[in-house]
C-alpha positions as CSV (number, residue, x, y, z in Angstrom):
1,X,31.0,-1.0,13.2
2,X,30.8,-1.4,9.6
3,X,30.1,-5.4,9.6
4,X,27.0,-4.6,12.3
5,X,24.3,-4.5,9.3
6,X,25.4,-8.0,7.6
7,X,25.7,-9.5,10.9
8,X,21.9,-8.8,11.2
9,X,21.1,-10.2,7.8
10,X,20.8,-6.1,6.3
11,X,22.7,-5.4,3.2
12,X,23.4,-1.6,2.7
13,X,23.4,-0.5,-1.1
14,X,26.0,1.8,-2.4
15,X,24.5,5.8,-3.3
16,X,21.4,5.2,-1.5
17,X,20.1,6.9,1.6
18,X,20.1,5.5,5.0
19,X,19.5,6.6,8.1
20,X,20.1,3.8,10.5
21,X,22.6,6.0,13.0
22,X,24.2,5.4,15.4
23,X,25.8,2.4,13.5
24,X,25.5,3.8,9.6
25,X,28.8,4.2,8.3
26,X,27.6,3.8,4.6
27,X,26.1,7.6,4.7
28,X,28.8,9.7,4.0
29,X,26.5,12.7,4.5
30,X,23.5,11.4,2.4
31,X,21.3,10.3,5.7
32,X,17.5,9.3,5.6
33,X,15.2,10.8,7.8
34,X,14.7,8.5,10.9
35,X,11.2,8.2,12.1
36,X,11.7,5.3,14.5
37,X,12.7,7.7,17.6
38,X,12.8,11.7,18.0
39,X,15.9,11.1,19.5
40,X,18.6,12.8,17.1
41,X,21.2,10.5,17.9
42,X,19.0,7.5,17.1
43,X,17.2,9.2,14.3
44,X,18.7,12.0,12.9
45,X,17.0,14.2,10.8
46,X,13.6,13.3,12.5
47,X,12.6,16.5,13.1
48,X,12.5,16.4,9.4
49,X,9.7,14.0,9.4
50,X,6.3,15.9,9.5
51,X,7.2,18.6,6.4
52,X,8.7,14.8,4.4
53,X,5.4,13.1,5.3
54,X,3.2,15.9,3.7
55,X,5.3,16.1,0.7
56,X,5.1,12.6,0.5
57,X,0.7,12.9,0.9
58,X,1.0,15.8,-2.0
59,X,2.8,14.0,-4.5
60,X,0.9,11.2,-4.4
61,X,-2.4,13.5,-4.9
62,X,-0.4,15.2,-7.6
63,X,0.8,11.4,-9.2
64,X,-3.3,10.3,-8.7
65,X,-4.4,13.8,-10.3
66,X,-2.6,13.0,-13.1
67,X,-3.5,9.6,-13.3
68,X,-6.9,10.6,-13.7
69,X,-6.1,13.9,-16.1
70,X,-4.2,11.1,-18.7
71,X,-7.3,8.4,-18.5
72,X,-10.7,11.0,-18.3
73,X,-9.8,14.0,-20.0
74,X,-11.9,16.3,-19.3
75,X,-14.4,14.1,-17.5
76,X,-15.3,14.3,-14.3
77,X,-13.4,11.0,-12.2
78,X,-17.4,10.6,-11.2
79,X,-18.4,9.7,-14.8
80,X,-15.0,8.1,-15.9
81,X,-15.9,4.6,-16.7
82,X,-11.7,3.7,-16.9
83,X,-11.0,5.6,-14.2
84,X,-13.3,3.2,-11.8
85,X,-12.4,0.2,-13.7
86,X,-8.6,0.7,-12.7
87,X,-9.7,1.3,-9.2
88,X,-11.7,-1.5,-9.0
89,X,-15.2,1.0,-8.2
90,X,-18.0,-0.7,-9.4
91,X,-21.3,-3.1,-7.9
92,X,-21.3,-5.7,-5.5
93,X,-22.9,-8.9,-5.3
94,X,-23.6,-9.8,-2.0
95,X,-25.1,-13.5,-1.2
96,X,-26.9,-14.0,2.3
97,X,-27.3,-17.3,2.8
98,X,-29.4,-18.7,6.0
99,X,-27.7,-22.1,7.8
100,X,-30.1,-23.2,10.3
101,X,-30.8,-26.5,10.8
102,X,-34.4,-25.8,8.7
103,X,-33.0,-24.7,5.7
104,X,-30.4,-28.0,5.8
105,X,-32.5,-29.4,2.7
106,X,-32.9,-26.5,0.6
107,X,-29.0,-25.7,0.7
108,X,-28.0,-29.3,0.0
109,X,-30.1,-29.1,-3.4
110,X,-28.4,-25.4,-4.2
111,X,-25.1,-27.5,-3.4
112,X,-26.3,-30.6,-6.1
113,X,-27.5,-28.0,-8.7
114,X,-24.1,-26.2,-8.6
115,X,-22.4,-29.3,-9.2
116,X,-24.0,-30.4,-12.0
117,X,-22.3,-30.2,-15.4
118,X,-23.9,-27.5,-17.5
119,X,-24.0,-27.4,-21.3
């Protein structure tokens, strides 16, 4: 069964987890947690997958937290100008533009003016 995985176009690295049992020789004792089926012969460890998934959600707070503790200081994240700059938080400019037949003149001229060279 070891040749099933490149037969399917997946190469296994060597010293990292996987979880792909039945068929997952490469292993040797270091399984993943399967989350594709609650069967434990499909996915073993499943079971495992609800306390992984919230570890998972508090790192990344913690990872965020600190994100914003290195760029604001003591600032609040509200008032942290870099802080919403690497988020991308800022104002939007939104442009509502009418196409009926009656405005056909009008947006052919906008068209024109935006065309023109500027200088």
């Amino acid at each position: 069964m070891d040749d099933v995985w490149p037969r399917l176009g997946v190469s296994l690295v060597k010293d990292v987890c996987s979880g792909i049992a039945p068929f997952d020789r490469a292993a040797r004792g270091r399984e993943g947690i399967g989350k594709d089926a609650l069967h434990p012969f499909i996915s073993p460890h499943s079971d495992l997958h609800p306390d992984a998934a919230k570890l998972a959600e508090k790192a990344t707070e913690k990872y965020l937290d600190d994100v914003k503790d290195t760029i604001c200081g003591d600032k609040l994240a509200i008032d942290c100008v870099l802080l919403k700059t690497l988020y991308g938080v800022g104002p939007t400019l939104t442009f509502v533009i009418d196409t009926t037949g009656s405005m056909g003149g009008v947006i052919a001229a906008v068209r024109d003016a935006a065309r023109r060279p500027r200088g």
